[in-house]
Rosetta silent file (secondary structure, phi, psi, omega in degrees, C-alpha in Angstrom):
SEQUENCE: XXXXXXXXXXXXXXXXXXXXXXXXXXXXXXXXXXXXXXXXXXXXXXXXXXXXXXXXX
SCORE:     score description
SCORE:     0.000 S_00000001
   1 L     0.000  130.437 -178.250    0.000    0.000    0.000 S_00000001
   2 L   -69.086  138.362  168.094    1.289    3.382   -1.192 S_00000001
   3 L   -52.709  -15.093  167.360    2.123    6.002    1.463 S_00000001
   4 L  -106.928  -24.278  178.945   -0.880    8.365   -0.173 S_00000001
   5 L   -90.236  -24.071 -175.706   -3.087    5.919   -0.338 S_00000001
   6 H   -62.167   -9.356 -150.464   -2.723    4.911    3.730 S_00000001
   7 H   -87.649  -29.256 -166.056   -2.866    8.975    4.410 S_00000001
   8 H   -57.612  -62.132  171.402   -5.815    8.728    2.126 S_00000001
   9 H   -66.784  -46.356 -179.532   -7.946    6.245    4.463 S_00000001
  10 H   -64.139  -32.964  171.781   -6.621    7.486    7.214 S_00000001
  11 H   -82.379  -20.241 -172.676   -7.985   10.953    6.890 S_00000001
  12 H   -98.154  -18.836  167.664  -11.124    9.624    5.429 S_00000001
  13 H  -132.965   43.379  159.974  -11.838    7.688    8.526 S_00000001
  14 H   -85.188  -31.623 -175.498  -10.657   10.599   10.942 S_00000001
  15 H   -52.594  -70.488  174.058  -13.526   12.140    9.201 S_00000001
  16 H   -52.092  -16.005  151.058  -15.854    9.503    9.985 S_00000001
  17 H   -78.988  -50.341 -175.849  -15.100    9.619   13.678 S_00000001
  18 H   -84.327  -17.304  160.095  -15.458   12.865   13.987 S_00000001
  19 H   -60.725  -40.805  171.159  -18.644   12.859   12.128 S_00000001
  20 H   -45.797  -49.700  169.611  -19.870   10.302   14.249 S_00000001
  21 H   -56.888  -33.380  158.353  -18.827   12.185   17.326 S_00000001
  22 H   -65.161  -36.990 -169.231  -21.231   14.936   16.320 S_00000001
  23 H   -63.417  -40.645 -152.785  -23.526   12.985   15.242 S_00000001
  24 H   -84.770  -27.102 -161.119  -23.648   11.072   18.795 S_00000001
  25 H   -84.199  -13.317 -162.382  -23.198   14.963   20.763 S_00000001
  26 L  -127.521   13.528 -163.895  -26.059   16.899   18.824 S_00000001
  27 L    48.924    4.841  168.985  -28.470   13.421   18.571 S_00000001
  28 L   -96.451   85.479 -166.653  -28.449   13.216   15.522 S_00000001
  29 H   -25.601  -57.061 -176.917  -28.693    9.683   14.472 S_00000001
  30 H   -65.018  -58.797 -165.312  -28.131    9.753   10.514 S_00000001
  31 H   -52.347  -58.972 -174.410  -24.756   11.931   10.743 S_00000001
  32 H   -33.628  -62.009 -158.729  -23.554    9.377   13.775 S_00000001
  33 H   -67.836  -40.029  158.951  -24.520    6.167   11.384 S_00000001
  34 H   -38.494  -82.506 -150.461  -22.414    8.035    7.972 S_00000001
  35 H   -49.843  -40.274 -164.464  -19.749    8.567   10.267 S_00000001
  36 H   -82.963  -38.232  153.828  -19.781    5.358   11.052 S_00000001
  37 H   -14.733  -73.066  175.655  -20.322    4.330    7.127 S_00000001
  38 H   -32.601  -48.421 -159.271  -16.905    6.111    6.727 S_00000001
  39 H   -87.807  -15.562 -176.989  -15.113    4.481    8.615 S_00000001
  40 H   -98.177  -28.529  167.995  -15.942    0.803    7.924 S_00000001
  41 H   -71.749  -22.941 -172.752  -15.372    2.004    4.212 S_00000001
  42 H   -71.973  -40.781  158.984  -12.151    3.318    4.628 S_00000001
  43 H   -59.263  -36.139 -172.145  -11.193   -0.233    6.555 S_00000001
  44 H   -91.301    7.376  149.403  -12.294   -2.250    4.229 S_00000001
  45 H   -51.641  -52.437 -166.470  -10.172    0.094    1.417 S_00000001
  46 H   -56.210  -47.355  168.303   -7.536   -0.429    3.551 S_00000001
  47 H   -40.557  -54.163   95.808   -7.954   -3.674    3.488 S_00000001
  48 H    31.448 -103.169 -161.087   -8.150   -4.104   -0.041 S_00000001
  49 H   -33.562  -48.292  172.405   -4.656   -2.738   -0.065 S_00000001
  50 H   -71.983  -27.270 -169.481   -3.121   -5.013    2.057 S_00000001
  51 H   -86.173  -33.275  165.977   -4.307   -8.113    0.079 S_00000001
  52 H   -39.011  -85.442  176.862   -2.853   -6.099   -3.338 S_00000001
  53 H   -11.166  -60.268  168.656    0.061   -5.873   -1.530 S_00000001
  54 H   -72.149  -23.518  160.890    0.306   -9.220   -0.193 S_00000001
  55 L   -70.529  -14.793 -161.376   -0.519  -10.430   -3.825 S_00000001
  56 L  -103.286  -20.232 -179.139    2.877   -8.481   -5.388 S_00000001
  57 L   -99.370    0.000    0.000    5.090  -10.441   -2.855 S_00000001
């Protein structure tokens, strides 16, 4: 996995925490569950990544 693509997921599911975290502080249910959306996509990108990866070696 390329050093831009981990920064890439990683920032994409800082996002999704802290959307969540609003989501859960203001009650608002749909922004929490996106947040949470985020964050399980950006693992399974990462994830992804690692099996590319693990396919090249």
């Amino acid at each position: 996995m390329g050093t831009e693509d981990k920064m890439r997921n990683m920032a994409e599911k800082a996002g999704g925490k802290a959307k969540e975290a609003v989501g859960r502080a203001t009650g608002d249910r749909s922004t929490e569950l996106k947040g949470k959306g985020e964050q399980v996509k950006s693992d399974l990108k990462q994830a992804g990544e690692k099996i590319k990866d693990a396919g090249k070696h």
